[in-house]
N, C-alpha and C positions, 0 to 999 in steps of 0.2 A: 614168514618173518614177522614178527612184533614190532609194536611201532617204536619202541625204544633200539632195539639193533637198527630200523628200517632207518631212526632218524643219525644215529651215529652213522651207518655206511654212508649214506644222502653228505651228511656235511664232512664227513674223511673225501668223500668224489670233490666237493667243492674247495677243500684247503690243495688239494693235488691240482688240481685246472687253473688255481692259480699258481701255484708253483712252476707248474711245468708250461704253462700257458695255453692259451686257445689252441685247441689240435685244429688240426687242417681241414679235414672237414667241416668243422664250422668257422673256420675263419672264411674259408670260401664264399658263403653266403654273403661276406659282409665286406667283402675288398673285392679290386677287379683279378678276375682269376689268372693274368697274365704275371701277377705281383708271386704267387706263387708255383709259377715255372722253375724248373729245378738251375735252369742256366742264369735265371734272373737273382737265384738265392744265391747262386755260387760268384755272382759277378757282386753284389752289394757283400762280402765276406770280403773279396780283397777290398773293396773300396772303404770298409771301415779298418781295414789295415793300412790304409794310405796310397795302396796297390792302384794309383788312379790310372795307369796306361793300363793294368792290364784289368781293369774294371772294363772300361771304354772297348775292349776288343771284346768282352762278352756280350757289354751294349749291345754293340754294331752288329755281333749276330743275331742278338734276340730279335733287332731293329729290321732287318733282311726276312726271319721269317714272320717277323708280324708287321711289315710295314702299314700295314690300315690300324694299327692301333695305337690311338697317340701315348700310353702309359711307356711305350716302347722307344718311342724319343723324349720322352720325360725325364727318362733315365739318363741317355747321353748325357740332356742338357744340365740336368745336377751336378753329374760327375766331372763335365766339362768345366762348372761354374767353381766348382770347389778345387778342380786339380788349380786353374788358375789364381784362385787366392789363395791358396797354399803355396805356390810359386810365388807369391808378391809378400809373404808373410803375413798375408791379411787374417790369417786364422789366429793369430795370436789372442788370444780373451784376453788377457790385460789390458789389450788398448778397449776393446768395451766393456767393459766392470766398472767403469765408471762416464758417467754424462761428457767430460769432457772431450771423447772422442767426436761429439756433433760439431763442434767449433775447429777441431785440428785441422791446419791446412796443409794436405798432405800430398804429394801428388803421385798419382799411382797410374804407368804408362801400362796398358793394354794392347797389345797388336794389335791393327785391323782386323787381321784374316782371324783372330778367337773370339774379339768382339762381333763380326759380323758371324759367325758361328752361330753365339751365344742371343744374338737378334733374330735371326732366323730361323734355330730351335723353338722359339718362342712362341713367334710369330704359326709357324706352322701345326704346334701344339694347338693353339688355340682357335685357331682355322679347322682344325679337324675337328674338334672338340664342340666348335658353334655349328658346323654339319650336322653332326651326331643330335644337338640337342633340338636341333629345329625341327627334324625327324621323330627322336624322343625326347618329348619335354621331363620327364620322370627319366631318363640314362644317369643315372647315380656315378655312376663308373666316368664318365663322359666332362660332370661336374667337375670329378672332384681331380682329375688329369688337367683340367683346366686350371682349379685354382692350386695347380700345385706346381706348376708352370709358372703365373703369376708369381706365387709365394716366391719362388726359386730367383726369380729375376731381378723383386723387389729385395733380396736381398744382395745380388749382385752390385747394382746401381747405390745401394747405399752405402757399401764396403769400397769400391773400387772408386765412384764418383761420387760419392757424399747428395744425390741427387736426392735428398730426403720427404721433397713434396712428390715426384712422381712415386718414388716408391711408396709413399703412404698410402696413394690412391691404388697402387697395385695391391699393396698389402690388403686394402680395403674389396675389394674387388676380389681376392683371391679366401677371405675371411667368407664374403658372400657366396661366393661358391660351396665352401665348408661348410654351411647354414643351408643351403639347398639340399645337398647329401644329404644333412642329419635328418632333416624334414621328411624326406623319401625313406630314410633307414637310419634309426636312432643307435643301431648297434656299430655302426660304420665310424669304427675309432679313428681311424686314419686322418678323418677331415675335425677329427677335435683339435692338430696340431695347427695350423693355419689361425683358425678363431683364438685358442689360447697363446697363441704369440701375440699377435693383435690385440688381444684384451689387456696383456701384461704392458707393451708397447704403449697403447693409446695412455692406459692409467698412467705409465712413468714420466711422459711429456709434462715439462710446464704447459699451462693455459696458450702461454704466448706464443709457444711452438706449434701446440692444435691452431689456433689462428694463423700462422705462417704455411703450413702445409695444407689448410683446407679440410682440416676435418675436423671441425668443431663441430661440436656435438652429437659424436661417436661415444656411446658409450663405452666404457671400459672398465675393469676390476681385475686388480692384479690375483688375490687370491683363486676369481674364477680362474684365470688365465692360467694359474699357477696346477689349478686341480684339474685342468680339458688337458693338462700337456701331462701332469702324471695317469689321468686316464689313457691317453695316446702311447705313454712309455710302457705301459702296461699290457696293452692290448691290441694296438696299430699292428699292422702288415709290413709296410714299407714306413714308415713315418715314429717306430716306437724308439729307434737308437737316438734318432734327431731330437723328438720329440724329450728326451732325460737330458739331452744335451744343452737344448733350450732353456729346459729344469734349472738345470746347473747353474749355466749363467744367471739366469735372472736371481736366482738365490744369493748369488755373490752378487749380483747387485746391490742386494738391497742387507747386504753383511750378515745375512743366513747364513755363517760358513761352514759350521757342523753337520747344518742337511745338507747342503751342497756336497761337503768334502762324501755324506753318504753314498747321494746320487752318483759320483763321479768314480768313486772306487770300486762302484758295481760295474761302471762300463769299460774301465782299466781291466778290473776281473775278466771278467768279457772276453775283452781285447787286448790283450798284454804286449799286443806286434802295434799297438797304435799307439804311435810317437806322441800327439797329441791326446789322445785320453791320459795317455800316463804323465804328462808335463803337464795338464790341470790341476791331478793330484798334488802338485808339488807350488802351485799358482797359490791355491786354496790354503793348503798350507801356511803359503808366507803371509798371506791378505788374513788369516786369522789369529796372527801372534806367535802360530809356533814356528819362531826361525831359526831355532839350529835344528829342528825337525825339517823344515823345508830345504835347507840346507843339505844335511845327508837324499833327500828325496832327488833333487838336481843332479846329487853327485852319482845315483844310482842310474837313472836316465841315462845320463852321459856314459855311465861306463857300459851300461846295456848297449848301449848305440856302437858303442866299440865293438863291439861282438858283430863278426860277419853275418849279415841277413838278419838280425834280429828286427831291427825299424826298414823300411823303404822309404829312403832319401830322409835323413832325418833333417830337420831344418835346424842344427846345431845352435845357432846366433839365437835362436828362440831360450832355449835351456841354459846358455853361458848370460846373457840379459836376465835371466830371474835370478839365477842366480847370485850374480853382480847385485841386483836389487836387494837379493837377504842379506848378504851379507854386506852390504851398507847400514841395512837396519840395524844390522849388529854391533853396528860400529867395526867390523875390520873391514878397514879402508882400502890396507895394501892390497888383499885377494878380490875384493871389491875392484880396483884397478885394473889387476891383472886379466879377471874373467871376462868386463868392459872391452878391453883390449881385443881378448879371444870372441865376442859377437862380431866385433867390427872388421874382422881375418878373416872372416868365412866368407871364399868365396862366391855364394850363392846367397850372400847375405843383400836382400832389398837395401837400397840406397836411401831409402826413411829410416831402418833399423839401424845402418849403420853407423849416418850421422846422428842419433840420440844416441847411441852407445859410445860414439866420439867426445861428444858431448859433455857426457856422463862420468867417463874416461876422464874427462881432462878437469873436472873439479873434483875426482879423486886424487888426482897429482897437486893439483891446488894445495887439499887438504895435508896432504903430505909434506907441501913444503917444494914440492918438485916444478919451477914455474915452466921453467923452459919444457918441457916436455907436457905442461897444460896447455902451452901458447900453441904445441904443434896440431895437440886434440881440437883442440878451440877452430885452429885454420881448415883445418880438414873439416872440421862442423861447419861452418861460413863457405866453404869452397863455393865459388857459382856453378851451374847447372846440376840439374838433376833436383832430389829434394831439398825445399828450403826451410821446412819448418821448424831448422833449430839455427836456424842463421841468427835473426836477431840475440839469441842466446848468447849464443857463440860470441858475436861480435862485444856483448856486452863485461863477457868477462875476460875476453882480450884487453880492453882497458881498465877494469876491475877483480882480480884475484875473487874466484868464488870463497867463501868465507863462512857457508851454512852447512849441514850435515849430510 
């Protein structure tokens, strides 16, 4: 073969390996080979479909035949940790897309018996994992189960309890772990997602927050951050669907909305049964201007959802709230009202969702001219117990007519 065909065939193999991604034999080399167990792949397929009970029951087998390996309750603990904030609507990205979610006072009840679950997953992850390394100090594998345990927790505690200074140090802690793998095996994508959250995270802090949580002078850079999570999305094992997702968000953070809206309609692609990938697309959408494009995108969601089995457990109140949002920006008020209304009905609707959709609801009747049926929104937002953080709100425009857009 001549070195002109030799070199075309050589880079046609390279444009396909990325296409089609790392074949299994050599991802092997580079992830712990429990990650590519054919039960492990088929239990992470329904869990990016939302499928979280019936994720957890292929866990718990993998877990039964490999109980010496902590990547094996790793798994649990994720799945554990996500079905529960999908259950509390903490999955929603609107509420972080933007800084003000470190200040909302929000209160989000946790049973015991899933919080001690979710302590004791942990706990035991990282007990196995400090065995293994005291044994071997180079068990890359061993690392990086650890800091993904960590990773997993610190994002628990920051969603569920706003514990922002423990989970920085987890985070920090689970980033160094990430830094020991790379050290031992430079190709081990997996543990770029841990460091590049952390780098993106530390960079977006004011100064005065790194001083609140204890990690002043932490380096950090959001564009590294930004390029170890698209290397991760690219080429991770277990860590590459998280790792775009992570992408996304922070993209919309920082009103990147065009990459974002890219990143995210690849993982909708993807995933077209995940309620949550597809209700991004339609986030991004509205967060970028186009709102009677986000508009039609909600309304396809929701009618998707109407379809028997197409979503598992769709969190409805999530989809009628953005909605409501566009089309406020739009200026119509009325179906702005009405969709308000339809979050705050659903019966599985979080009791923080439902009073900011009360809320919300009752200065679209405002606007309308409709007082009496604002005062009723308003009372329901103020109600005592449960969540209070649109009480003062509420309370305020009970003696003042809201009056703004």
């Amino acid at each position: 073969m001549n070195r002109s065909r030799c070199g075309t065939w050589v880079s046609a193999l390279v444009v396909l390996l990325l296409l089609c991604g790392m074949p299994a034999w050599a991802q092997a080399a580079h992830t712990d080979p429990l990650n590519l167990d054919p039960t492990v792949r088929a239990a992470y397929e329904k869990f990016y479909n939302l499928d979280y009970d019936g994720a957890l029951r292929l866990f718990d087998e993998v877990s039964k035949a490999h109980p010496q390996e902590p990547m094996a309750w790793d798994y649990i603990l994720m799945a554990t940790i996500f079905r529960e904030l999908y259950l509390q609507d903490l999955l929603d990205t609107t509420y972080y897309a933007h800084d003000s979610f470190l200040s909302t006072k929000r209160e989000v009840s946790v049973s015991p018996a899933v919080r001690s679950k979710i302590e004791g997953l942990t706990s035991k992850v990282v007990s196995m994992c400090d065995r293994r390394i005291e044994q071997d100090p180079e068990d890359k594998n061993a690392y990086f189960a650890r800091g993904y345990a960590r990773g997993m927790h610190a994002v628990f505690i920051t969603l569920a309890d706003h514990s922002f200074a423990s989970a920085a140090h987890q985070g920090l802690q689970s980033r160094n772990d990430s830094e020991r793998v790379l050290k031992i095996d430079p190709q081990y994508a997996d543990a770029k997602m841990a460091i590049g959250i952390q780098q993106f995270a530390v960079a977006s802090l004011p100064r005065f927050l790194r001083i609140m949580v204890g990690i002043i002078g932490v380096s950090g850079s959001k564009e590294q951050g930004l390029s170890l999570l698209r290397d991760a999305g690219a080429h991770g094992v277990v860590t590459a669907v998280e790792s775009r997702t992570a992408l996304s968000l922070f993209l919309r953070h920082d009103g990147r909305y065009p990459e974002a809206l890219v990143v995210q309609r690849g993982l909708a692609d993807q995933f077209p049964h995940d309620y949550l990938f597809r209700l991004e697309v339609a986030n991004l959408m509205k967060d970028g201007g186009q709102g009677m494009v986000a508009v039609r995108e909600y309304e396809a969601v929701l009618a998707d959802a109407g379809k028997k089995g197409y979503f598992v457990d769709p969190r409805l109140q999530l989809a009628y709230f953005g909605l409501a949002d566009t089309q406020r920006g739009q200026n119509l008020v009325k179906e702005a009202a009405a969709n308000y209304l339809l979050a705050a009905e659903q019966q599985n609707c979080s009791d923080w969702l439902r009073k900011r959709a009360q809320l919300n609801a009752g200065q679209m009747f405002d606007l309308l001219h409709e007082r009496s049926q604002a005062v009723k929104m308003y009372q329901m937002a103020a109600a005592g117990g449960g969540d209070q953080s649109q009480a003062d709100a509420a309370r305020r425009y009970l003696r003042n007519p809201y009056v703004g857009k």
